[in-house]
FIBADO-945081 format. One record per residue (C-alpha): residue number from 1; x, y, z; residue in one letter. Coordinates in nm, 2 decimals. Example, Ala and Ser with C-alpha at 12.3 -4.5 7.8 and 13.67 -1.06 7.14 Angstrom:
2
1/1.23/-0.45/0.78/A
2/1.37/-0.11/0.71/S
//
This chain:
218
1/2.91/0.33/4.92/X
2/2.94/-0.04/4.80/X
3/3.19/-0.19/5.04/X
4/3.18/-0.22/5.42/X
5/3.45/-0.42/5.65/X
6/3.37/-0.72/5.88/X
7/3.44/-0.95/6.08/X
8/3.35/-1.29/5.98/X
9/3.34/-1.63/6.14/X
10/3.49/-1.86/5.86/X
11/3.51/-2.20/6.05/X
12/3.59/-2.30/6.43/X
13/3.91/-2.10/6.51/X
14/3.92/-1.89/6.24/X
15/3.78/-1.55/6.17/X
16/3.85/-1.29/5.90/X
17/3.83/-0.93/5.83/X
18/3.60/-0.94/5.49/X
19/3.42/-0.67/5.25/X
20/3.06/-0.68/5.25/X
21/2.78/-0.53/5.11/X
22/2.73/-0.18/5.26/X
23/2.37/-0.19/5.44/X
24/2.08/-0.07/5.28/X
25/1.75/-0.08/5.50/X
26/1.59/-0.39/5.35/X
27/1.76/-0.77/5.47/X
28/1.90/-0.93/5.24/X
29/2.01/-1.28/5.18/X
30/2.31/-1.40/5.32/X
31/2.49/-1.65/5.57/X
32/2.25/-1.78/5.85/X
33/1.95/-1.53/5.68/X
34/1.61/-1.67/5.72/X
35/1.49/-1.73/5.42/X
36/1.15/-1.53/5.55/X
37/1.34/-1.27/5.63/X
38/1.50/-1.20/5.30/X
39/1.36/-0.89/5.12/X
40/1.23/-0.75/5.44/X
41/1.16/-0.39/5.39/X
42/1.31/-0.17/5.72/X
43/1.22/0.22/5.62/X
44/1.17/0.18/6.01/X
45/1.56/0.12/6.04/X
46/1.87/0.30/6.02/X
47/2.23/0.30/5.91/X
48/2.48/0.34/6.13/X
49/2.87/0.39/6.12/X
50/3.00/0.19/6.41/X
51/3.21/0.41/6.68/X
52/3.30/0.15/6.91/X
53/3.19/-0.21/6.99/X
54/3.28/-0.47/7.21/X
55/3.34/-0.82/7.19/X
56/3.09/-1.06/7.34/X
57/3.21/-1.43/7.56/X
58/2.87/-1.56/7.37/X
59/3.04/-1.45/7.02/X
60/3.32/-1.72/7.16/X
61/3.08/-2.02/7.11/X
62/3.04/-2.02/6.78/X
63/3.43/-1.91/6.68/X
64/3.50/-2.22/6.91/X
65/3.24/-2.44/6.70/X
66/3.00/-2.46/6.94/X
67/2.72/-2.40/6.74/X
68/2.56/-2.48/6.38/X
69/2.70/-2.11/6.24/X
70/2.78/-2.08/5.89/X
71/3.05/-2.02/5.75/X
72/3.06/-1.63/5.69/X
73/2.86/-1.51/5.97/X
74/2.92/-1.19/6.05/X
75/2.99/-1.13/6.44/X
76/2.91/-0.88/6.69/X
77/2.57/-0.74/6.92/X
78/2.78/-0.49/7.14/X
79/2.77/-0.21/6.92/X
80/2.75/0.19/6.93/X
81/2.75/0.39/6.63/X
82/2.64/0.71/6.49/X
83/2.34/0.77/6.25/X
84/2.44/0.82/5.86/X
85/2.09/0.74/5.72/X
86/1.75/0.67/5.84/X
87/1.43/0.52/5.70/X
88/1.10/0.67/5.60/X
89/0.94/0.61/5.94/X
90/1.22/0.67/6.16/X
91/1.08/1.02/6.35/X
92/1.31/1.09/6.71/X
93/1.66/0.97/6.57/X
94/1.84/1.20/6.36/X
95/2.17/1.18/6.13/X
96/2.44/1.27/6.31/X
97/2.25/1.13/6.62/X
98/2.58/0.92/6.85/X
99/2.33/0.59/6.97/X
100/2.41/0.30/7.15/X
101/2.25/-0.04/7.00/X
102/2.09/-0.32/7.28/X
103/2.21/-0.65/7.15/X
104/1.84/-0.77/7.14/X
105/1.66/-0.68/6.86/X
106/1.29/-0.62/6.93/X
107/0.99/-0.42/6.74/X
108/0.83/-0.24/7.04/X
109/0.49/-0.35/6.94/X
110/0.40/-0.70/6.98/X
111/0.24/-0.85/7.31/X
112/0.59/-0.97/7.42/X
113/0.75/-0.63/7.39/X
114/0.47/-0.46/7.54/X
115/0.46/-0.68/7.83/X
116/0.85/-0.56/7.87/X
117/0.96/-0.91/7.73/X
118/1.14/-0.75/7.45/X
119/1.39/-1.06/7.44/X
120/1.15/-1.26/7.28/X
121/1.01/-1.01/7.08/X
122/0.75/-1.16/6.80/X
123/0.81/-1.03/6.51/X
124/1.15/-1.06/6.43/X
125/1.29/-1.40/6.38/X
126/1.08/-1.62/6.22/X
127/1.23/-1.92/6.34/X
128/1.12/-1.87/6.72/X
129/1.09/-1.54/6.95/X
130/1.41/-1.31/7.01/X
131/1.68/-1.19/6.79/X
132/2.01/-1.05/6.79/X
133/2.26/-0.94/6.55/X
134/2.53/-1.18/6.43/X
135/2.43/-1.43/6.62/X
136/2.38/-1.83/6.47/X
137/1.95/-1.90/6.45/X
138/1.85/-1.53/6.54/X
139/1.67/-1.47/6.21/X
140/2.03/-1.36/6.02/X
141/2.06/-0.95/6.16/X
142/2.43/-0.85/5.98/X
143/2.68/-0.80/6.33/X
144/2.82/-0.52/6.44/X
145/3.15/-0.58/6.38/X
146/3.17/-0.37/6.08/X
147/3.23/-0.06/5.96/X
148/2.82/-0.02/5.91/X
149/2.54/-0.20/6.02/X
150/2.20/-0.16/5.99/X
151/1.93/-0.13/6.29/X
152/1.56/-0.17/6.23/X
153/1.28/-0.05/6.50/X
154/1.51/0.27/6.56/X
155/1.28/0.47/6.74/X
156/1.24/0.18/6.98/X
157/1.51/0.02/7.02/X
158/1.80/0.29/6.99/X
159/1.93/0.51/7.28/X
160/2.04/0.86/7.17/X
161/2.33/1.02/7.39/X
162/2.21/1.34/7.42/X
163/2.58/1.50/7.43/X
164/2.78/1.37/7.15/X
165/3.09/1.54/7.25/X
166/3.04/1.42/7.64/X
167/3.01/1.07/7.54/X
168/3.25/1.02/7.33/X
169/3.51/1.10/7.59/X
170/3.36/0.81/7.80/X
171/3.32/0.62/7.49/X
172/3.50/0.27/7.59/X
173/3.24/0.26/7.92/X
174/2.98/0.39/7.73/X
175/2.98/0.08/7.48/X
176/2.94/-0.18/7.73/X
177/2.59/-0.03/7.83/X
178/2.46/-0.25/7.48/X
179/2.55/-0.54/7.65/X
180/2.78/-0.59/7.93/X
181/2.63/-0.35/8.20/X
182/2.25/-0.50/8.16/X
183/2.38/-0.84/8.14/X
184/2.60/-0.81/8.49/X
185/2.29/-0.58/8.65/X
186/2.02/-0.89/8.54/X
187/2.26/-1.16/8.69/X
188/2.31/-0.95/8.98/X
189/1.95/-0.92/9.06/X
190/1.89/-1.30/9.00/X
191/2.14/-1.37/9.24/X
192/2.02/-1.21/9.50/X
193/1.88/-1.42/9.82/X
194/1.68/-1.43/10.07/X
195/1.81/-1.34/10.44/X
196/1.85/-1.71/10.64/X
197/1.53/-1.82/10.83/X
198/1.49/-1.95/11.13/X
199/1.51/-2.30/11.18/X
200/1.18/-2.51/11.16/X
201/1.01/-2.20/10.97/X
202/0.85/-2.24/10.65/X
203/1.03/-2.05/10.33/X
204/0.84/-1.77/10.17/X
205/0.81/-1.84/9.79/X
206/1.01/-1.60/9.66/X
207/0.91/-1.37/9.40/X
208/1.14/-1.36/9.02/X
209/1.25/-1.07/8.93/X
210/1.11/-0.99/8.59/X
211/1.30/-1.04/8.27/X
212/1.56/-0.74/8.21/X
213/1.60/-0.62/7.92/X
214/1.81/-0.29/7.76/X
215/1.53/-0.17/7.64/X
216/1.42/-0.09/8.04/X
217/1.71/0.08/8.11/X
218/1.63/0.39/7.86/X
//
């Protein structure tokens, strides 16, 4: 396979359907790549063919010019796909294997990502902790809108459904479980206050809730 659809930002207000390079499991260089990052071996990743995906309010800051994108970013973190190749060290997900894809991308093993911080994972944008794919400074990860897309850390950070045919006909509310779901359950637990006090009584610090992440929902 050589060619693969997607949709690119071009300039503010303006995106476009474009061919790409199909993915192969090593990053390669491209718009908003770190250039550390280029040649990047991922026999830890997989390929997936993209189901469903959704489309992100964040994606809207850099079509809007927001940000310092360049011009042939590819978009999308919302995505859920099914396996069509795997890397030499993938072992629990299997072609064929329907996943859904947390819009962070972390490597399970650093101090970060044990600790359950796996939004500012370590080791996988060299320019400062966290990633995620298509997004402007996040280390260059190819989006998801595409016909393909590649995921490294499979075995970590991939969520196998374990009946294909069952999710599939919950499909459109399944996708949002990369994204949307964690992000509304996070800012709903954030929000949450403290019952009123009586007057003249002293506040009891109250503890934050740790950092959420998809990977904690598995």
């Amino acid at each position: 396979m050589t060619g693969n659809r997607a949709v690119a930002c071009i300039e503010p207000g303006k995106v476009e359907v474009q061919t790409i390079d199909h993915p192969e499991l090593v990053l390669k260089d491209g718009p908003g790549v770190n250039p550390a990052n280029v040649g990047r071996t991922c026999e830890h990743g997989v390929i997936l063919e993209v189901v469903s995906t959704d489309i992100c309010g964040s994606g809207q800051h850099m079509v809007r010019g927001r940000t310092t994108a360049p011009a042939g970013l590819v978009l999308g973190h919302e995505i859920t796909g099914e396996v069509v190749e795997t890397g030499r060290e993938v072992e629990f997900i299997k072609v064929g294997d329907l996943c859904s894809v947390p819009f962070t991308i972390a490597c399970g093993r650093c101090r970060m990502c044990e600790e359950g911080h796996t939004g500012v994972c370590l080791n996988v944008n060299p320019d400062r902790p966290g990633s995620a794919y298509g997004y402007v400074d996040m280390g260059g990860w190819v989006g998801g809108q595409a016909e393909c897309v590649m995921v490294p850390y499979a075995d970590w950070n991939l969520l196998k459904f374990p009946d294909r045919d069952q999710a599939m006909e919950k499909i459109r509310d399944l996708t949002m479980r990369s994204d949307i779901f964690p992000a509304c359950r996070t800012s709903a637990r954030r929000s949450t206050r403290p019952a009123s006090r009586p007057a003249g009584t002293a506040r009891t610090p109250r503890r934050r809730p740790p950092r959420c992440s998809t990977r904690s929902w598995r």
